[in-house]
Structures are given as structure tokens and as C-alpha cells.
Backbone as CSV, one residue per row, in Angstrom:
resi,resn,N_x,N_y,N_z,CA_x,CA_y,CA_z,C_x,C_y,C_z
1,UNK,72.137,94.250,-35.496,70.991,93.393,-35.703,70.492,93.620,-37.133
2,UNK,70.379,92.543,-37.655,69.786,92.583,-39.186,68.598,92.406,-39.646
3,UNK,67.515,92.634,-40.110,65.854,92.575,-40.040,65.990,92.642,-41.681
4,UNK,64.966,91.752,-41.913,64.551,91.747,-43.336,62.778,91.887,-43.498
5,UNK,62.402,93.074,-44.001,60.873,93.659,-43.345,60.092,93.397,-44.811
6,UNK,58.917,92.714,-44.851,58.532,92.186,-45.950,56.912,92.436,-45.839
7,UNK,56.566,92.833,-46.947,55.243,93.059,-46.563,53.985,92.162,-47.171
8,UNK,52.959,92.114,-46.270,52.383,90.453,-46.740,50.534,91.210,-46.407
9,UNK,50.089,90.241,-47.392,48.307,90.572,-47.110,48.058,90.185,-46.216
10,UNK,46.900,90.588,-45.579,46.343,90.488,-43.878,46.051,88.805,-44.175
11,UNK,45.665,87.800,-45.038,45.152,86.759,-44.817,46.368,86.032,-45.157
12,UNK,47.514,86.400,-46.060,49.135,85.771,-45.512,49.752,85.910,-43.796
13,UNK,49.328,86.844,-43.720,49.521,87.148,-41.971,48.967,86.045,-40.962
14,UNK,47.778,85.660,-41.238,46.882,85.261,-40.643,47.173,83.654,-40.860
15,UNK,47.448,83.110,-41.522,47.630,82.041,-42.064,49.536,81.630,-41.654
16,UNK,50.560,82.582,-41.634,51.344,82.348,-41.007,51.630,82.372,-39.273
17,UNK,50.592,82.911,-39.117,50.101,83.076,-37.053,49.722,81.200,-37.132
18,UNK,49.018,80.708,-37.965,48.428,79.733,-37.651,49.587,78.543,-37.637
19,UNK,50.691,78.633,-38.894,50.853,77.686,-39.467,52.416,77.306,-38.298
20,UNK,52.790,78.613,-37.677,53.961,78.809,-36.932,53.603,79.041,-35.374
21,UNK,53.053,77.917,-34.609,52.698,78.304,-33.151,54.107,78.526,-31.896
22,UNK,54.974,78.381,-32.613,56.235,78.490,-31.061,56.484,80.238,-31.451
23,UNK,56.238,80.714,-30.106,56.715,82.226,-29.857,57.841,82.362,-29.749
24,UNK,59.073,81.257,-29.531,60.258,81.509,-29.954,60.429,81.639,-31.103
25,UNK,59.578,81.308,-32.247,59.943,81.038,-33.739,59.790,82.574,-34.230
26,UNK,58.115,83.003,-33.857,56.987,83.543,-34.079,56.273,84.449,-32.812
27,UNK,56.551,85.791,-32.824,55.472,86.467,-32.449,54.982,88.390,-32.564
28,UNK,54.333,88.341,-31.921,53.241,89.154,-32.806,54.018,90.853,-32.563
29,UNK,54.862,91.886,-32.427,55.075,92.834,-31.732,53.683,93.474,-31.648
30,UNK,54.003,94.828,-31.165,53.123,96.092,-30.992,52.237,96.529,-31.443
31,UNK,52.558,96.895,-32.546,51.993,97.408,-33.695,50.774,96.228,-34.758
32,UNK,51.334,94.697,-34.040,50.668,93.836,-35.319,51.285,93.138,-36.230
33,UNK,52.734,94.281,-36.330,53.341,92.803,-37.662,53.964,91.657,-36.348
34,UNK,54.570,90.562,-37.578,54.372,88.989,-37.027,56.278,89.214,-37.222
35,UNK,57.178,89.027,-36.416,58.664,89.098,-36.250,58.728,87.483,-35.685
36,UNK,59.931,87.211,-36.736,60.210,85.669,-37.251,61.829,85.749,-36.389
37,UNK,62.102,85.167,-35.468,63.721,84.994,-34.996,64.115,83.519,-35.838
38,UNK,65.230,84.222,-37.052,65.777,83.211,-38.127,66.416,82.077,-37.671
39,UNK,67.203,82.311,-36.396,68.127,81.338,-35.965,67.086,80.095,-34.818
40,UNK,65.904,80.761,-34.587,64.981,79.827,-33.710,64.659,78.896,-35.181
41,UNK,63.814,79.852,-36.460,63.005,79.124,-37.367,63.811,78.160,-37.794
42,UNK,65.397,78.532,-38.061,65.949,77.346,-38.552,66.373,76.320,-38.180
43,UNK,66.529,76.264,-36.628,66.022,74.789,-35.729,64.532,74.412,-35.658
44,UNK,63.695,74.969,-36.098,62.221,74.678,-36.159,62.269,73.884,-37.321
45,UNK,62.489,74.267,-39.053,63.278,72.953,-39.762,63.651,71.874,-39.521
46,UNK,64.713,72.097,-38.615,65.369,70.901,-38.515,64.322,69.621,-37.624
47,UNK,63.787,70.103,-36.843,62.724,69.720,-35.788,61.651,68.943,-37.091
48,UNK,61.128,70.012,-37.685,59.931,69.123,-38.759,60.618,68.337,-39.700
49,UNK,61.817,68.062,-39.843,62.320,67.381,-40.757,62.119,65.818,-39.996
50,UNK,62.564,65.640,-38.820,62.368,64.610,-37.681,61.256,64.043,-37.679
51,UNK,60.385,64.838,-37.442,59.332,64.787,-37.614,58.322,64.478,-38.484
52,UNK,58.475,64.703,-39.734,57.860,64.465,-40.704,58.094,62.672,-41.368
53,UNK,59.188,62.369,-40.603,59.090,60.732,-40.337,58.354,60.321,-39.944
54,UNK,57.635,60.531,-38.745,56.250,60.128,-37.749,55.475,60.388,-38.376
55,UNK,54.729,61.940,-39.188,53.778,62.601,-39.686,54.119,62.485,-41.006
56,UNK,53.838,62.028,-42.405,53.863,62.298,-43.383,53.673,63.663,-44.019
57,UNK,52.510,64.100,-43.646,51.905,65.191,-44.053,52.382,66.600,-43.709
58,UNK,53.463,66.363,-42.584,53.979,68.008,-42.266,54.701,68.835,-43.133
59,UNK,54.666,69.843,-43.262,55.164,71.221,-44.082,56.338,71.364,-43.449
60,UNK,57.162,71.052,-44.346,59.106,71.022,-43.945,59.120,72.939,-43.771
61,UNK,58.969,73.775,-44.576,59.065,74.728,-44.926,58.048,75.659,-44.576
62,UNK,57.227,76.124,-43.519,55.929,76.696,-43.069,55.847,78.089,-43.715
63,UNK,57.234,78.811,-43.411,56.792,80.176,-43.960,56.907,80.570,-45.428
64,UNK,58.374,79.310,-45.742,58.156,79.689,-47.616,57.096,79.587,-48.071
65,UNK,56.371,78.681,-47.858,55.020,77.885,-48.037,53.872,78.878,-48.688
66,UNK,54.244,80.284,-47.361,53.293,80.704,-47.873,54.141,82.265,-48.302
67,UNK,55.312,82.751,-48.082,55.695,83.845,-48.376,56.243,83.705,-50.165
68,UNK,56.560,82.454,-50.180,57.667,82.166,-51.765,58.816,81.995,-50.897
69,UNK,59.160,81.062,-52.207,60.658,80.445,-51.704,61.858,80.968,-51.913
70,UNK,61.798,82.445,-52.716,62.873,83.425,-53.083,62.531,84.556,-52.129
71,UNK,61.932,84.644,-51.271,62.122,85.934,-50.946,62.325,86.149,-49.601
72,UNK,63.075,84.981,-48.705,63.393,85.146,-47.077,64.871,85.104,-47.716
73,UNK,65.869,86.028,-47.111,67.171,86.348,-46.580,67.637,86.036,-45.407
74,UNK,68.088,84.260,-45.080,68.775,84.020,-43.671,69.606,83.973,-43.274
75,UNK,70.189,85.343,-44.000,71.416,86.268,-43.295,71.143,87.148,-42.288
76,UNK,69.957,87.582,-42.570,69.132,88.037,-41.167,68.847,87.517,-40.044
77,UNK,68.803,88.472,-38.780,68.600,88.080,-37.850,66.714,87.500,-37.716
78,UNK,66.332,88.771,-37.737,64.780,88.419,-37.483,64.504,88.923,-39.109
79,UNK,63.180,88.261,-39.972,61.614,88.442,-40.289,60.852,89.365,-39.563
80,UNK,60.631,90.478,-40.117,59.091,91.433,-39.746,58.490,91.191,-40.959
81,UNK,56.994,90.898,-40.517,55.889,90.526,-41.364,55.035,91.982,-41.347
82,UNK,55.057,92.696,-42.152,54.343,93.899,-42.053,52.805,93.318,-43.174
């Protein structure tokens, strides 16, 4: 299993809880950080891409959005949001 562990300010945290509601995508472990399953998020893409036909306004990209667009590795299995 491959994890790419990244560490983010409490109001990047907070703001990616909001922006990512499927617990298959997104959820919270034990401790608090926010663990991202890569292979769910990247059918979650594909989903807002569909979508964003109906909705103009949707965010193709939720977590680059707010992490930067260089710094997710989806060679990994899961995202830990520390």
C-alpha cells in the first residue's frame, strides 16, 4: 500500500472536509487527519467533469484547488492530510 502524507493548515483541512463530501473519496481517520482513496477521487473527476455540463460553476479539481497542483502523487494509493 502506498500513502503520500502531506501536511496542510487546520483551515486547508477544514475547507477540504467541506469541498469533498463522499466518504468513499474522503474520510476523517482516528487521530483527525483527512485520508483521500486516489482510485475513488479519480472517478470523483471523472463524475464532476459530467457534471459540470449541468453546473457551470463546479470545481473539476476539489483537492488541487486547494492543496496546489504539483504536489498530489497518483501513484499512490491513499492521501493522508495531516
Amino acid at each position: 500500500m502506498s500513502i503520500q502524507e502531506i501536511s496542510l493548515a487546520n483551515n486547508q483541512k477544514k475547507r477540504l472536509a467541506k469541498a469533498v463530501k463522499d466518504q468513499a473519496v474522503l474520510f476523517a481517520d482516528d487521530n483527525g487527519d483527512l485520508v483521500v482513496n486516489v482510485a475513488n477521487y479519480k472517478a470523483l473527476k471523472k463524475e464532476l467533469i459530467v457534471a459540470k455540463a449541468i453546473k457551470p460553476g463546479i470545481e473539476l479539481t476539489p483537492i488541487e484547488a486547494i492543496v496546489g497542483e504539483d504536489v498530489l502523487d497518483f501513484s499512490s494509493e491513499y492521501f493522508v492530510f495531516s
